[in-house]
N, C-alpha and C positions, 0 to 999 in steps of 0.2 A: 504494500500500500504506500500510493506516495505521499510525502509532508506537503503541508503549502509551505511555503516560504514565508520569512516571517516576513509582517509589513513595517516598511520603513517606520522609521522612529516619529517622524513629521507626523505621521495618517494619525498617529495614535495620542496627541498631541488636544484633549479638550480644553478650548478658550475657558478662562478664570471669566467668571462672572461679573460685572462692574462693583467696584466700593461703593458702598453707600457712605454718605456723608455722614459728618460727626454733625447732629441738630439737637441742640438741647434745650432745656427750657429755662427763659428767661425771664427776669422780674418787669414792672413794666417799666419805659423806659420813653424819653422823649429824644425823636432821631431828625433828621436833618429834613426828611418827608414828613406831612403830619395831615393828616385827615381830620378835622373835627366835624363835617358832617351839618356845618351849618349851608343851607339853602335859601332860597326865597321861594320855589314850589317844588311842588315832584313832576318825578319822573317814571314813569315802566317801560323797559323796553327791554335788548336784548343785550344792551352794552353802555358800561356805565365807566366814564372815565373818575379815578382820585387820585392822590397824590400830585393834585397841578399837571394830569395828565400823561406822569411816569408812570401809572399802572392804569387798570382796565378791570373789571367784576364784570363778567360776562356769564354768558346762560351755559347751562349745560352738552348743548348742543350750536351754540353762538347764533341762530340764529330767533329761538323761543324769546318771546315778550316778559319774561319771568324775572327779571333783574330790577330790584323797585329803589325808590330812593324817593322814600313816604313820610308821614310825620308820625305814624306808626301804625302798627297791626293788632284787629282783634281777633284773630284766628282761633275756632272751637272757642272762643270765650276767654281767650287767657291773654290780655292784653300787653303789647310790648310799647314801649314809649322811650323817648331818645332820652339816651343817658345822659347825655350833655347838647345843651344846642336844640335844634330846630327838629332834624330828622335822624331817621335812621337807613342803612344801607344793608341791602340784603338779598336774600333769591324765594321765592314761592315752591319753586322745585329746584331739586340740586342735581347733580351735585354742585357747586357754586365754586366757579372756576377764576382766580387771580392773576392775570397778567403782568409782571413788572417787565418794562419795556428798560426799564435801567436796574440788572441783577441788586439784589438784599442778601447783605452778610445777617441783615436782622428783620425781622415782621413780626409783629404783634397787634393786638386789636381788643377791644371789648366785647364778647360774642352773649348776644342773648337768642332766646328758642323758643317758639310755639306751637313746635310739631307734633308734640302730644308724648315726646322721647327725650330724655337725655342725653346727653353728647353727642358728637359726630366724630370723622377722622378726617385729618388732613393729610393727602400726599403732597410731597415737595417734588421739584424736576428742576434740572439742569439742561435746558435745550430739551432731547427729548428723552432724556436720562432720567428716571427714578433716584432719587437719593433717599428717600425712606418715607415712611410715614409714622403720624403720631395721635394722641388723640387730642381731641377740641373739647375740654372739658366745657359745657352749656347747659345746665339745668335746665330741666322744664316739667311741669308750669311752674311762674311764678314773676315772669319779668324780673327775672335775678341776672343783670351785667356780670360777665366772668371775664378777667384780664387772662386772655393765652398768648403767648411769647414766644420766638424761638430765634435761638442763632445757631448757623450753620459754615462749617469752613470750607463748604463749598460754596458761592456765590448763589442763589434762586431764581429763575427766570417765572415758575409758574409753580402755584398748589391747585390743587381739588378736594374741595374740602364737600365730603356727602355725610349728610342728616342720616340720625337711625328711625323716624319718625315718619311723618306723610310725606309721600313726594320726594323722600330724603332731601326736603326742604324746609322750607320755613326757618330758617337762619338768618338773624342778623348781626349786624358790626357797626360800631360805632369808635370814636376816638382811636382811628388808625394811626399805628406808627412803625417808621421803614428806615433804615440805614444802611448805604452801602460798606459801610465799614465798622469790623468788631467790634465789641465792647471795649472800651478804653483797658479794663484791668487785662482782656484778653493781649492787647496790644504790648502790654508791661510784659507780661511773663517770660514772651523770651529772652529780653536784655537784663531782666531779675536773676534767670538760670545765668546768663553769663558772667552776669556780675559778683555771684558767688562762686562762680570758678575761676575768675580771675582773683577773687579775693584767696580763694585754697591757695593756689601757686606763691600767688606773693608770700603767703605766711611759709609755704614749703622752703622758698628759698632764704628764709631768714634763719 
């Protein structure tokens, strides 16, 4: 009986899976983007520009009417009302998808829910890369504002954040905040590590 031959070393060779980014959670914070969400009317459609026009809240499928930017919502009876300011920004069905047209090392927002469900998840992306996903802590009912946060050492082009409740929607946001650059102490740390390694040396040579 004859052997196959074995197959080159290359054939047998399966591609490593991409990294997903380090995204953590962070406290809230006021970044160089800022969303406050004050209006003079609304709006529903399917594409809602903030951040002065660096990002986008678009519909699930980009082209649905479902993207509102209201003075609030009484959905099943459980009213939501703008935490700060005039209105509130949000989707009727999700998933509710985030555009930054200029990458965030940071994002965070005020998320309130009247889908009849707690929480949601958010996916992060890098162009059309996955870097992971997290949850949307959002109470519901109660008109209860939840600060969620996150920085990421991969820059962020886009999330998708979908509702556990109706529609996987009914999610809103209010007092958005964006940065394209880490938290200040993240920016310390690396010249803190060097700085006590130069300081070890010096004391070595003494």
């Amino acid at each position: 009986m004859r052997s196959s031959p074995l197959l080159p070393l290359a054939t047998l060779v399966i591609p490593a899976a991409p990294a997903l980014a380090d995204i953590t959670p962070i406290p809230a914070f006021v970044g160089e983007l800022r969303e406050p969400v004050f209006h003079p009317t609304f709006l529903i459609t399917n594409r809602i520009p903030f951040f002065g026009g660096a990002a986008d809240m678009v519909s699930y499928n980009g082209t649905s009417t479902v993207v509102h930017l209201i003075s609030g919502s009484t959905f099943a009876g459980d009213p939501v009302t703008p935490r700060t300011g005039t209105h509130i920004l949000g989707v009727t069905q999700g998933p509710m998808i985030l555009e930054f047209h200029t990458p965030l090392r940071r994002f965070g927002a005020y998320f309130n829910n009247n889908s009849g469900v707690s929480n949601a998840s958010a996916e992060f992306f890098a162009g059309a890369s996955s870097l992971g996903t997290r949850t949307v802590v959002t109470p519901a009912p109660g008109n209860v504002w939840t600060w969620n946060g996150w920085e990421s050492d991969t820059p962020i082009t886009r999330m998708v954040i979908t509702g556990q409740g109706t529609l996987n929607g009914f999610l809103w946001t209010d007092d958005l905040e964006g940065s394209t650059i880490p938290a200040p102490e993240a920016l310390t740390l690396p010249m803190t590590g060097m700085g006590l390694t130069a300081a070890r040396r010096s004391r070595a040579k003494r």
